[in-house]
RODO-2510 file (C-alpha; in nm, 4 decimals, decimal comma):
residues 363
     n   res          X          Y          Z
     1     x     6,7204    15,0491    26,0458
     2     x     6,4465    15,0595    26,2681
     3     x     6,1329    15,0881    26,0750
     4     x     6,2469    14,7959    25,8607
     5     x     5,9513    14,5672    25,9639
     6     x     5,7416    14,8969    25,8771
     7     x     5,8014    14,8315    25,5004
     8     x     5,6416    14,4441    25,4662
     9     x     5,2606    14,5055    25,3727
    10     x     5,0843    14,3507    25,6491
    11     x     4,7663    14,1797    25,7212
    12     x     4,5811    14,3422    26,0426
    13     x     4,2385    14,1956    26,1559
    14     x     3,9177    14,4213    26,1536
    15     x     3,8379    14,5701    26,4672
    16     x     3,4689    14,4519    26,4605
    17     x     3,5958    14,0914    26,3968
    18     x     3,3630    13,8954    26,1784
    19     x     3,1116    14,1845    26,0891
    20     x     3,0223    14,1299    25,6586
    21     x     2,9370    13,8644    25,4850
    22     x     3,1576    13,5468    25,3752
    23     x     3,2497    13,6890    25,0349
    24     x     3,3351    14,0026    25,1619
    25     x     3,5405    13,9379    25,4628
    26     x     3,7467    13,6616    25,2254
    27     x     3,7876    13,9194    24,9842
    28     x     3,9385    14,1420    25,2138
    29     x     4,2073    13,9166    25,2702
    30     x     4,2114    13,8221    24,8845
    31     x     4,2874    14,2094    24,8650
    32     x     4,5759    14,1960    25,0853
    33     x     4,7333    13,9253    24,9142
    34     x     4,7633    14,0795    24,6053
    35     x     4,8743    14,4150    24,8198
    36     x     5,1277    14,2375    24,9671
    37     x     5,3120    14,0667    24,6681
    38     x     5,3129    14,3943    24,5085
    39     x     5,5302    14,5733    24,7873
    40     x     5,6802    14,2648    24,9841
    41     x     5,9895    14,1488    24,7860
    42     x     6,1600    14,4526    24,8363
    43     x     6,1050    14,4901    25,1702
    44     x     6,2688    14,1197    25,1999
    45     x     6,5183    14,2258    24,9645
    46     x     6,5808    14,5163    25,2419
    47     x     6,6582    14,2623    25,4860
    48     x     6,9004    14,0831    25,3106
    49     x     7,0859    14,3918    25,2841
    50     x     7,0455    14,4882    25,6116
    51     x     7,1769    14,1374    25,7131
    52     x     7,4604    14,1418    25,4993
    53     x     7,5636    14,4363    25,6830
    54     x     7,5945    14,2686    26,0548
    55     x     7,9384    14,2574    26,0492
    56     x     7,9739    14,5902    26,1964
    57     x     7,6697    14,5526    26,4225
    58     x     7,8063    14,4995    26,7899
    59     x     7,6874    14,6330    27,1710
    60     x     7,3585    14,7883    27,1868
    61     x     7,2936    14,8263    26,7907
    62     x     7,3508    14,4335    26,7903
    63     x     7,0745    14,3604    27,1005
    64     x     6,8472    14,6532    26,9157
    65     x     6,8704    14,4885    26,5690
    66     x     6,8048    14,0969    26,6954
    67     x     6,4767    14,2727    26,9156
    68     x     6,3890    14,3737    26,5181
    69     x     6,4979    14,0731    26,3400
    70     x     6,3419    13,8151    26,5848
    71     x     6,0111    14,0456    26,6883
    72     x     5,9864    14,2797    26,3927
    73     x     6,0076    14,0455    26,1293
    74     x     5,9630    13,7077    26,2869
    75     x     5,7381    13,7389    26,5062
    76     x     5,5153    13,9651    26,3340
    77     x     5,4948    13,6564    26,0219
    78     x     5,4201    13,4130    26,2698
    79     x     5,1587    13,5923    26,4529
    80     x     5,0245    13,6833    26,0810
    81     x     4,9838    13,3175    25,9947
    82     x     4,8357    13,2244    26,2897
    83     x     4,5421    13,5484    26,2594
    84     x     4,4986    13,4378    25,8738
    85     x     4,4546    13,0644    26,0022
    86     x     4,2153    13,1625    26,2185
    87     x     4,0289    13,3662    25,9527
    88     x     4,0541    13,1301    25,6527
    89     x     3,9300    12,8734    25,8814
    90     x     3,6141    13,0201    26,0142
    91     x     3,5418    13,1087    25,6546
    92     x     3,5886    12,7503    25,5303
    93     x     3,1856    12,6829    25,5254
    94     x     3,1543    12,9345    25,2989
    95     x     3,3342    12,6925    25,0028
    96     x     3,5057    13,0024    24,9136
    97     x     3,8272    12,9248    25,0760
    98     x     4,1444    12,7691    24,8496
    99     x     4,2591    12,4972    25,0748
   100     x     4,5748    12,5304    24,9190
   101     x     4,6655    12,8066    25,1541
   102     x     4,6807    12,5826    25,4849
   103     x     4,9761    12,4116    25,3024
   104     x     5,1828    12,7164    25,2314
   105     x     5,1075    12,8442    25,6032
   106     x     5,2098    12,4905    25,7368
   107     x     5,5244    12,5768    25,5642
   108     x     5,5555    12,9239    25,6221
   109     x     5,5616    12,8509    26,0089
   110     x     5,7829    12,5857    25,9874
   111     x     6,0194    12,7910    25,8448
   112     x     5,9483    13,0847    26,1081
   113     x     5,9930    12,8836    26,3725
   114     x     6,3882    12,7994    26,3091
   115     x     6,3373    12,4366    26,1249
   116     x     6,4081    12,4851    25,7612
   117     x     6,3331    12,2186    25,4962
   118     x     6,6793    12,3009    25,3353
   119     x     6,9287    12,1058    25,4753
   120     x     7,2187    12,3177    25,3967
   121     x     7,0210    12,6225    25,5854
   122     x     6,9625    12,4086    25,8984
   123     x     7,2369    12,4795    26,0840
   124     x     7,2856    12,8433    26,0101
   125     x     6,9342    12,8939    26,1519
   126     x     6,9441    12,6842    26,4431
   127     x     7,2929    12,9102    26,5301
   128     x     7,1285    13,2392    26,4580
   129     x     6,8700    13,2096    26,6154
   130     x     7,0162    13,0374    26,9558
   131     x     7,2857    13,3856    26,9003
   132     x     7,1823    13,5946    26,6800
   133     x     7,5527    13,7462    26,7672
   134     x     7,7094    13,4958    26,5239
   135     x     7,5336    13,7322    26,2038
   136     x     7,8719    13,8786    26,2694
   137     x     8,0443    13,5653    26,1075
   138     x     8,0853    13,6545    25,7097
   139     x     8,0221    13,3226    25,6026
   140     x     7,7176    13,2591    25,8730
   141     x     7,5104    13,6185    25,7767
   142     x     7,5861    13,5451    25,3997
   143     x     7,3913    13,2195    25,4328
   144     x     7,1420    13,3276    25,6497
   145     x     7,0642    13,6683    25,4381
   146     x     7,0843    13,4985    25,0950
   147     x     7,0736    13,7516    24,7927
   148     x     6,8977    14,0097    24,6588
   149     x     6,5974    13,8456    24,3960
   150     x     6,4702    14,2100    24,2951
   151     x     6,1358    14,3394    24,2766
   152     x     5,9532    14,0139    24,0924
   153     x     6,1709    13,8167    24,2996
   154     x     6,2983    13,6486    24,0216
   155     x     6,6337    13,8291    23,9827
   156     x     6,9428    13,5433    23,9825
   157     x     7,1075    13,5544    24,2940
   158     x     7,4739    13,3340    24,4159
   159     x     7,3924    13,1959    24,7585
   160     x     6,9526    13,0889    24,8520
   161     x     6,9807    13,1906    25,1951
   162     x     6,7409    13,1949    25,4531
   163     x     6,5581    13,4855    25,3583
   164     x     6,4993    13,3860    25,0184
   165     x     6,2973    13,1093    25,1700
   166     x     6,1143    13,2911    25,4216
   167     x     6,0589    13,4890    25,0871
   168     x     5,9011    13,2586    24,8889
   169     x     5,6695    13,1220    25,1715
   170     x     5,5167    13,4806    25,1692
   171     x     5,4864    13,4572    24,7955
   172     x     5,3028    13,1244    24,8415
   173     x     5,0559    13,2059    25,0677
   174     x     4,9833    13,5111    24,8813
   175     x     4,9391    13,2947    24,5312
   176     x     4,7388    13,0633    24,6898
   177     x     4,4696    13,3620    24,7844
   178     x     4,4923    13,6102    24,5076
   179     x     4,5824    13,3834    24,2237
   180     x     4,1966    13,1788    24,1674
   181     x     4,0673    13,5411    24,0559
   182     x     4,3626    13,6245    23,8254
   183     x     4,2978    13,2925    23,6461
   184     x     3,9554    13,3418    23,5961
   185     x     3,9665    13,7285    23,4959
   186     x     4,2590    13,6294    23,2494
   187     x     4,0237    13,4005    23,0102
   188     x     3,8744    13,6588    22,8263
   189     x     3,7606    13,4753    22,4827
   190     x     3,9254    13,1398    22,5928
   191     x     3,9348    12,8871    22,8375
   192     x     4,1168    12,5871    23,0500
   193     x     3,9663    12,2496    22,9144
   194     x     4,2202    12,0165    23,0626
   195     x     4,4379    12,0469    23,3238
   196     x     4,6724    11,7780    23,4794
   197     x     5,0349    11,6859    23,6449
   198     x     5,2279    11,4773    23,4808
   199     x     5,5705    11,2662    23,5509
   200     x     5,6983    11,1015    23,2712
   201     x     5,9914    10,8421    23,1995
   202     x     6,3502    10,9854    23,0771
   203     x     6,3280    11,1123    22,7218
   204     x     6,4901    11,3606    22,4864
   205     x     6,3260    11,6731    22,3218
   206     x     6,4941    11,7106    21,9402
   207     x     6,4915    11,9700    21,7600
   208     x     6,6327    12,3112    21,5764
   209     x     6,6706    12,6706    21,7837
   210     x     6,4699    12,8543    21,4829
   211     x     6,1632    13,0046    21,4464
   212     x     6,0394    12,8486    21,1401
   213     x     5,7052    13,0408    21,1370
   214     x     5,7900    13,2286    20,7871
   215     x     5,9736    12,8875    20,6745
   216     x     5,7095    12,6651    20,5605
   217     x     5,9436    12,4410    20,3374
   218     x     6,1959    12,4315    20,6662
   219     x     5,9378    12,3316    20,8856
   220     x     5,7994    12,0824    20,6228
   221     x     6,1904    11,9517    20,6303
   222     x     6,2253    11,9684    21,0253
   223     x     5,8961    11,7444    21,0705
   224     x     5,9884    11,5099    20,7988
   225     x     6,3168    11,4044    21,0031
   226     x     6,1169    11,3963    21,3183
   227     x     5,8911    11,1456    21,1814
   228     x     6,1460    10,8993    21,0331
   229     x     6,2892    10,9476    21,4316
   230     x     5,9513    10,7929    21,5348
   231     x     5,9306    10,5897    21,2640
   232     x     6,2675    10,4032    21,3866
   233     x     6,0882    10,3427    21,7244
   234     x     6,2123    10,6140    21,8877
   235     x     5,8773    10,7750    22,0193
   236     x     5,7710    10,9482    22,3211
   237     x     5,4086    10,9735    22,5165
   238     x     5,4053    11,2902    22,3630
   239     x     5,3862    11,2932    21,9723
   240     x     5,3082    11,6777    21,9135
   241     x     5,4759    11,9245    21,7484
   242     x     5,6306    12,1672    22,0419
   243     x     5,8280    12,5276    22,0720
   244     x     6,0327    12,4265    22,3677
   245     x     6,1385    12,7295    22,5486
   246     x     6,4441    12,7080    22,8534
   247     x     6,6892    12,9295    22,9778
   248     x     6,9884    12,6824    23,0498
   249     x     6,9049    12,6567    23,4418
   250     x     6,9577    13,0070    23,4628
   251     x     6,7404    13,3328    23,5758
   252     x     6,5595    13,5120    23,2988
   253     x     6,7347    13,8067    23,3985
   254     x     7,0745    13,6467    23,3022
   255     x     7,0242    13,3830    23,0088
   256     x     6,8307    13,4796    22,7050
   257     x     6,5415    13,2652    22,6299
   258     x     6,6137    12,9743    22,3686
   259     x     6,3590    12,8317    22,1522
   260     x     6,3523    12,5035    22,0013
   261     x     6,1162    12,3536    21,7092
   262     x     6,0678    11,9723    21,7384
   263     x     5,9596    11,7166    21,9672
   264     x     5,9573    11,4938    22,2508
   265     x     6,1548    11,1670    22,1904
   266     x     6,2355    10,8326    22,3708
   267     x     6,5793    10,8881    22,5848
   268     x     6,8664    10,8680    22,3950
   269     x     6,7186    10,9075    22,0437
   270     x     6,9126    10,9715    21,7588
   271     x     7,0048    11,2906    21,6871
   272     x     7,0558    11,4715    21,3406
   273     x     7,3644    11,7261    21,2123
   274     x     7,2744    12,0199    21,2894
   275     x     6,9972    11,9983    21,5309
   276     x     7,0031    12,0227    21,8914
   277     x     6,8694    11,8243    22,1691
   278     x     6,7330    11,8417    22,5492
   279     x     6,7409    11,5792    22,7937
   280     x     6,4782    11,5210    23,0755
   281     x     6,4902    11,2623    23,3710
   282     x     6,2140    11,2357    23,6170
   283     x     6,3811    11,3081    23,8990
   284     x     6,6230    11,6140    24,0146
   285     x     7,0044    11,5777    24,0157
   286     x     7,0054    11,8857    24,2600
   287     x     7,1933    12,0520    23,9847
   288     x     7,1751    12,3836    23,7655
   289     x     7,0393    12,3060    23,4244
   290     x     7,0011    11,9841    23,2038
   291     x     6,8707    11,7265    23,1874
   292     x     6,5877    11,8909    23,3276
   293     x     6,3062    11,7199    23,4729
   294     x     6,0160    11,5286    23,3089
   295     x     5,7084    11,6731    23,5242
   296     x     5,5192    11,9502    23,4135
   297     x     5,1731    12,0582    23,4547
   298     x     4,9689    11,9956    23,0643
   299     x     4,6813    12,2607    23,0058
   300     x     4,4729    12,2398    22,7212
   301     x     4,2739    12,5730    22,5666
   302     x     3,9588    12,6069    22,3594
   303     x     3,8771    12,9153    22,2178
   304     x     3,9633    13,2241    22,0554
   305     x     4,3293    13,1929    21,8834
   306     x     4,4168    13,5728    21,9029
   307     x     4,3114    13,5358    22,2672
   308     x     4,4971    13,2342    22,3721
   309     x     4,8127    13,4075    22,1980
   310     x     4,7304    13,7345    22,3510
   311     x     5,0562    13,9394    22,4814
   312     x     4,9032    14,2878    22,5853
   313     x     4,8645    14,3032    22,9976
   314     x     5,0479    13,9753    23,0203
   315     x     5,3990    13,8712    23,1117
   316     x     5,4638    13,6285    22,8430
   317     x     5,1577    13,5675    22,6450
   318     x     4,7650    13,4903    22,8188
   319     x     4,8723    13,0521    22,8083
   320     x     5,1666    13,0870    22,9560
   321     x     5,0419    13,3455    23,2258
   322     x     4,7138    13,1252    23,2840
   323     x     4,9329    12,7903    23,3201
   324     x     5,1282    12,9301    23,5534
   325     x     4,9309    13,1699    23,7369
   326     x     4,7276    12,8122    23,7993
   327     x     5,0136    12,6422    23,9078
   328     x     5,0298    12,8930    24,1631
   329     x     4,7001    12,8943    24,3468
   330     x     4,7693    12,4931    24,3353
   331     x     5,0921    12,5706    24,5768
   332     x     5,2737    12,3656    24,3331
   333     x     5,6656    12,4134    24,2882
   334     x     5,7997    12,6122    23,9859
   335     x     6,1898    12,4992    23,9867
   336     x     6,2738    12,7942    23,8473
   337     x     6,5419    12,8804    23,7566
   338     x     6,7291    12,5604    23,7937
   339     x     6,4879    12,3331    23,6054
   340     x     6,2601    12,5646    23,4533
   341     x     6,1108    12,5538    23,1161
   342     x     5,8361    12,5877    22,9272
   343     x     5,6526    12,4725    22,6172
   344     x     5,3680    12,5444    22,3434
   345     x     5,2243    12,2338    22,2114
   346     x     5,0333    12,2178    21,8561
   347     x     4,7789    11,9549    21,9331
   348     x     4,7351    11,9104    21,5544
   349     x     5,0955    11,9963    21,3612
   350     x     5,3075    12,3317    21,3521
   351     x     5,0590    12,4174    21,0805
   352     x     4,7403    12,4475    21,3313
   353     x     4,9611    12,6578    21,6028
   354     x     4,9661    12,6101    21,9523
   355     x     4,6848    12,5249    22,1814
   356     x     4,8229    12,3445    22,5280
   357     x     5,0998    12,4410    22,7240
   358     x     5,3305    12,2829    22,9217
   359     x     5,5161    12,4193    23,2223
   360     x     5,8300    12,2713    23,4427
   361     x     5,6919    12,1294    23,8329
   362     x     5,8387    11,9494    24,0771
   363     x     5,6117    11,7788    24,2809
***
């Protein structure tokens, strides 16, 4: 497959340099970004394919395939972070530069140059790259390739390989420049008054997996109970009404999304017939699913309701898209899907509807 490298959008510097103005020669590369994320996880998800497939590879196909793999690929990232370094650093007097992106290319590299943060991928690396004739070992190719995450790179896949990571560094650096714009075109009629990472002690969401918005004497029931929960000392840092929304620790694409009317509790609070309850600790188990964690990123909104709640162009609704999309361009970690979740928060009772959001980090 030798024009696999061809299919990866790729940033190429301008032939007359720095000709064009700050704004313009940042938004060039802005442009790419969103380009790139567009047409990129497929092309990654070609090369986990095409790994997969080195079992068969021997002789010359073998030499010709690590000359694609380890120039092609590799060596055409790293020269690409090192050209968009350069770039993003001569335009840093211009203020318009999110500094967010030296983090993601400190990574990137790292992870280009053979030293993975994943200590389970170390090894693999370190042997592939030293011969990249051991791809021919089953279990050693189906590390290093990973699996297939689909064209929003958010498909579930069995084994995070190496390419998987390499694929969301790409994805990072990519946020991190194209992101700040989609934030601010996406508050049309509202906006971000408060926005802030939080870690908080263990503690328990309660609650029912109903939608209780045509129920007004359920919902009238369900925060009754809550209250005599709090009452009994059994409170949170976080006495709102919430529509906690999770997916078990698995992808979106697997696991239907469950929603749950109720609250935040203290760990371990009681817990009523017939309702259900979440756990969250503040720090991961390394594990799939609950207890999830306790850090999250809180965004308040002010504004137009209809707005805030706005589905049309979005991939959830405009809060959830604007949380996240901001979580993005901070390089902040989404543990998704392992302990993602999300959840609307009624500042002022079910009754009001929701006007924060809150949305599963791990910092």
């Amino acid at each position: 497959m030798e024009n696999l490298q061809d299919r990866f959008c790729w940033y190429e510097a301008e032939e007359n340099g720095g000709a064009g103005s700050p704004e313009e020669r940042y938004q060039r590369i802005v442009d790419w970004a969103g380009q790139a994320r567009g047409t990129n996880p497929d092309a990654f998800d070609a090369v986990t394919v095409w790994l997969l497939e080195g079992g068969r590879w021997g002789g010359e196909e073998l030499a010709r395939n690590r000359t694609i793999f380890m120039e092609g690929i590799i060596g055409r990232f790293s020269r690409q972070c090192r050209q968009l370094r350069e770039e993003l650093t001569a335009l840093m007097p211009s203020g318009l530069v999110n500094m967010a992106v030296f983090d993601t290319l400190d990574r990137f590299e790292e992870e280009l140059a053979g030293a993975p943060r994943a200590e389970e991928l170390k090894e693999v690396v370190r042997e592939v790259f030293s011969d990249f004739s051991s791809i021919k070992k089953r279990e050693t190719r189906e590390l290093f390739a990973g699996g297939i995450t689909g064209h929003e790179g958010t498909d579930t896949v069995e084994v995070f390989g190496y390419i998987n990571y390499l694929k969301d560094c790409d994805a990072g650096v990519q946020w991190t420049l194209f992101m700040p714009d989609v934030v601010k075109r996406q508050q049309d009629g509202f906006r971000i008054v408060r926005f802030e990472y939080r870690k908080l002690p263990a503690m328990r969401f309660v609650g029912v997996e109903k939608d209780f918005s045509q129920d007004a004497t359920g919902l009238e029931e369900l925060q009754r109970v809550l209250d005599a929960i709090e009452r009994e000392g059994h409170g949170s840092e976080l006495l709102y009404d919430v529509i906690l929304v999770h997916h078990y620790g698995r992808g979106v694409d697997v696991e239907r999304c469950h929603a749950l009317w109720g609250r935040f509790l203290a760990a371990g609070a009681p817990v009523p017939q017939g309702y259900a309850y979440v756990d969250f600790v503040p720090d991961n188990d390394g594990k799939f699913g609950m207890p999830y964690l306790s850090q999250f990123a809180f965004a308040e909104f002010t504004g137009d309701m209809d707005a805030m709640h706005g589905q049309e162009g979005f991939d959830c609704d405009a809060m959830y898209d604007v949380t996240r999309n901001t979580i993005l361009a901070q390089n902040v970690m989404i543990p998704y899907p392992s302990k993602y979740w999300t959840a609307e928060v009624c500042l002022d009772g079910f009754q009001k509807g929701s006007t924060a959001y809150l949305f599963s980090v791990e910092r």
